[in-house]
C-alpha positions in Angstrom: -36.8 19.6 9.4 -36.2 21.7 6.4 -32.7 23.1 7.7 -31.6 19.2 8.8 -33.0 17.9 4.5 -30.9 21.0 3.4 -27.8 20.3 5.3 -28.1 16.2 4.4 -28.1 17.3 0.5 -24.9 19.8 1.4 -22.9 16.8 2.8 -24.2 14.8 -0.3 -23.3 16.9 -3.1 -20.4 17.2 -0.8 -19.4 13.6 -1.2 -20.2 13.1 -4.5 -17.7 16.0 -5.9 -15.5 14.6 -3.6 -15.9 11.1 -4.8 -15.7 12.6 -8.1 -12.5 14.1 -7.6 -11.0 11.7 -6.0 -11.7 9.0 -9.4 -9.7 11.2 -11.4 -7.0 11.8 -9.1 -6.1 8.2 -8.5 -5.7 7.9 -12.0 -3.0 10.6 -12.0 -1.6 9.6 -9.1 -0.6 6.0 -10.6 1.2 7.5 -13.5 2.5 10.8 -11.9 3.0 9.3 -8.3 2.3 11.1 -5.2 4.5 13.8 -6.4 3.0 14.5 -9.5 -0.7 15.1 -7.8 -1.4 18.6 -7.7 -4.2 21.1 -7.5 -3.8 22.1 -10.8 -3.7 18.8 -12.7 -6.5 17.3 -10.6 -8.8 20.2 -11.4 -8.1 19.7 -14.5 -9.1 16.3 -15.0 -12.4 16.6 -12.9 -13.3 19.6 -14.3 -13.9 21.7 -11.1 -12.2 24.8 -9.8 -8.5 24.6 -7.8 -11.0 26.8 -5.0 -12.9 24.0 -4.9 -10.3 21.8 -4.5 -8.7 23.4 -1.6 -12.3 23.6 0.5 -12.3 19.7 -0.3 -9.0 18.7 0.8 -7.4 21.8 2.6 -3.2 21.7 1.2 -1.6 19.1 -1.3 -0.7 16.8 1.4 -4.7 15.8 2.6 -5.2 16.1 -1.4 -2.5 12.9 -1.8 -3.1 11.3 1.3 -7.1 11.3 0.1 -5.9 10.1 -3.1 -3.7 7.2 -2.0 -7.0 5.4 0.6 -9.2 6.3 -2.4 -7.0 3.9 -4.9 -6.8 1.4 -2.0 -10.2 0.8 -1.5 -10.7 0.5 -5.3 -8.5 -2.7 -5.0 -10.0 -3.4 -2.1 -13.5 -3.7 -3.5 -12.8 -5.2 -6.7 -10.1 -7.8 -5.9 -10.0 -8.1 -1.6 -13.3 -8.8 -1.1 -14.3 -11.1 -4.2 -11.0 -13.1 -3.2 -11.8 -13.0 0.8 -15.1 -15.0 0.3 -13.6 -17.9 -1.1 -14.3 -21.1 0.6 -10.7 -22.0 2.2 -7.4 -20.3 2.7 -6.1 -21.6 -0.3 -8.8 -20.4 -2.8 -8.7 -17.0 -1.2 -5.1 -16.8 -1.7 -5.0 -17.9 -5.3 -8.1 -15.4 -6.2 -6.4 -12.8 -4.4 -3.0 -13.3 -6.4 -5.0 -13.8 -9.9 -7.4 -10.6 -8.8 -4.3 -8.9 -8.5 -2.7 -9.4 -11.7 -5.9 -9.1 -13.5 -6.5 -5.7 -11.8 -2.8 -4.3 -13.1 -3.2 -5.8 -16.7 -6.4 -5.0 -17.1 -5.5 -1.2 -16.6 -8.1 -0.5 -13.7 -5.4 2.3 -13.1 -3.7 3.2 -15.5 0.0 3.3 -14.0 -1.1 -0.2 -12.4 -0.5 -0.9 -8.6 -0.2 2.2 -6.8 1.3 0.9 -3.7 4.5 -0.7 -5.5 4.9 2.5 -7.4 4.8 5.1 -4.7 6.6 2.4 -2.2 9.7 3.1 -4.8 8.6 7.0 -4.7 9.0 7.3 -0.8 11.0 4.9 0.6 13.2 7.4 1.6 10.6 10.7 2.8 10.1 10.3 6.1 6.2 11.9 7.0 2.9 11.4 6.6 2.8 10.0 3.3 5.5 7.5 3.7 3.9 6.2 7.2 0.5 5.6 5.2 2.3 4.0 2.8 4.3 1.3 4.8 0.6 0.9 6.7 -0.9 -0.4 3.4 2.1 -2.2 2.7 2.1 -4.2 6.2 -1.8 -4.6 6.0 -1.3 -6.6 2.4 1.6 -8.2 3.4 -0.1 -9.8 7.0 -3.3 -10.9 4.6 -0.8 -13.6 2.9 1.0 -14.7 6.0 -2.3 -15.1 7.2 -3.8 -16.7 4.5 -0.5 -18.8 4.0 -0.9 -19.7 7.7 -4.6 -20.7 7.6 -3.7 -22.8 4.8 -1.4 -24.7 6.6 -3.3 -25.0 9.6 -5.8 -26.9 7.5 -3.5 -29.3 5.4 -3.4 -27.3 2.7 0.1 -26.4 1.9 3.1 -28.1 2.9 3.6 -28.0 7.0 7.6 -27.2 6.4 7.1 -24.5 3.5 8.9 -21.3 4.4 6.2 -18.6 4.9 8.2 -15.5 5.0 10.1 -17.1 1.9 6.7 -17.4 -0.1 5.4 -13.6 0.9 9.0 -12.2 -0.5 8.4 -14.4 -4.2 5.3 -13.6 -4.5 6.1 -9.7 -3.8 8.5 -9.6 -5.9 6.7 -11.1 -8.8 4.0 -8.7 -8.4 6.2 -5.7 -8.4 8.0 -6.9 -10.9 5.2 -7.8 -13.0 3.8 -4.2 -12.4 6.9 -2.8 -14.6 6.3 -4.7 -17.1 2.7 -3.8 -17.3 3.7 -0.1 -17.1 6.5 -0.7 -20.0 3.7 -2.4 -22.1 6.2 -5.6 -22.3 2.8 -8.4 -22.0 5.1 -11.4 -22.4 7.2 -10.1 -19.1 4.1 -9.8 -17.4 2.8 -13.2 -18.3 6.1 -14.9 -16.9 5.7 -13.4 -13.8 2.0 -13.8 -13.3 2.7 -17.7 -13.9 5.7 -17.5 -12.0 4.0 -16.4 -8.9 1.0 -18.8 -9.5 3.8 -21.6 -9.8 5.1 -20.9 -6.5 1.8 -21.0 -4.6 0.9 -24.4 -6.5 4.4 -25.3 -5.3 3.7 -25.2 -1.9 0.0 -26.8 -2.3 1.7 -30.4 -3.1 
């Protein structure tokens, strides 16, 4: 019974340094990109030894791929989820639109949406990095078709709007929004943010 407490507080500590590491690197990792996340920076920043590092995550590649989930369930938990249990289609997609501009102005990372950054970063890497990346990418993009076709389905957008149309705009206002974040420009950002709102409010009438 000893042995099996022992070995639970291992894989606890484990996690936690982890977890620990993991904070730091996703801040890095939406300034410096995928690129710029290395063994040395990161151990750095969390304060722990590269050794350490490498018994954690093995090479660079499990370091960044760690790194990139880690920064996708932060946005997951703080604007998915709070926008998912809305009451209707509708509300969700609105709170998951405003979550998301409030997460990138509010700085939750500093370098802002890490998926429209490193999307830019790899679109041309084939490998494992570039394959988890169009993954995430997909997975957001079928949550609004969904949500845009739930919210049909009930009346609440117009039966004739164009879908696929209304994913791209509001894509492209987010990604364009993100820049602006990142370039400090706040009255760029605001026109995009209501831009994007416009179009979903748009489509409600």
């Amino acid at each position: 019974a000893r042995r099996l407490v022992r070995e639970e507080n291992v894989r606890l500590r484990g996690e936690r340094a982890r977890t620990r590491v993991l904070d730091e690197a996703v801040k890095l990792l939406s300034v410096e990109g995928l690129g710029g996340l290395t063994f040395g920076q990161v151990a750095d920043m969390a304060e722990v030894g590269k050794s350490n590092l490498q018994v954690l995550f093995g090479d660079k590649e499990n370091l960044q791929l760690a790194a990139l989930a880690h920064a996708i369930g932060l946005y997951q938990t703080q604007v998915v989820e709070p926008a998912m249990r809305k009451r209707t289609p509708l509300t969700r997609l609105r709170a998951l639109m405003t979550g998301w501009f409030d997460f990138v102005e509010t700085r939750q990372l500093p370098g802002g949406c890490v998926i429209t950054a490193v999307s830019s970063e790899y679109r041309a890497r084939p490998g494992p990095l570039r394959d988890a990346i169009q993954q995430y990418r997909e997975a957001g993009r079928a949550r609004l078709h969904e949500l845009l076709r739930e919210a049909r389905a009930q009346g609440q957008i117009a039966a004739d709007a164009d879908e696929a149309k209304l994913v791209m705009e509001l894509l492209a206002y987010q990604a364009y929004a993100n820049v602006a974040a990142s370039m400090d420009d706040h009255a760029e950002f605001g026109r995009a943010k209501a831009a994007a709102m416009e179009v979903l409010a748009k489509a409600a009438r």
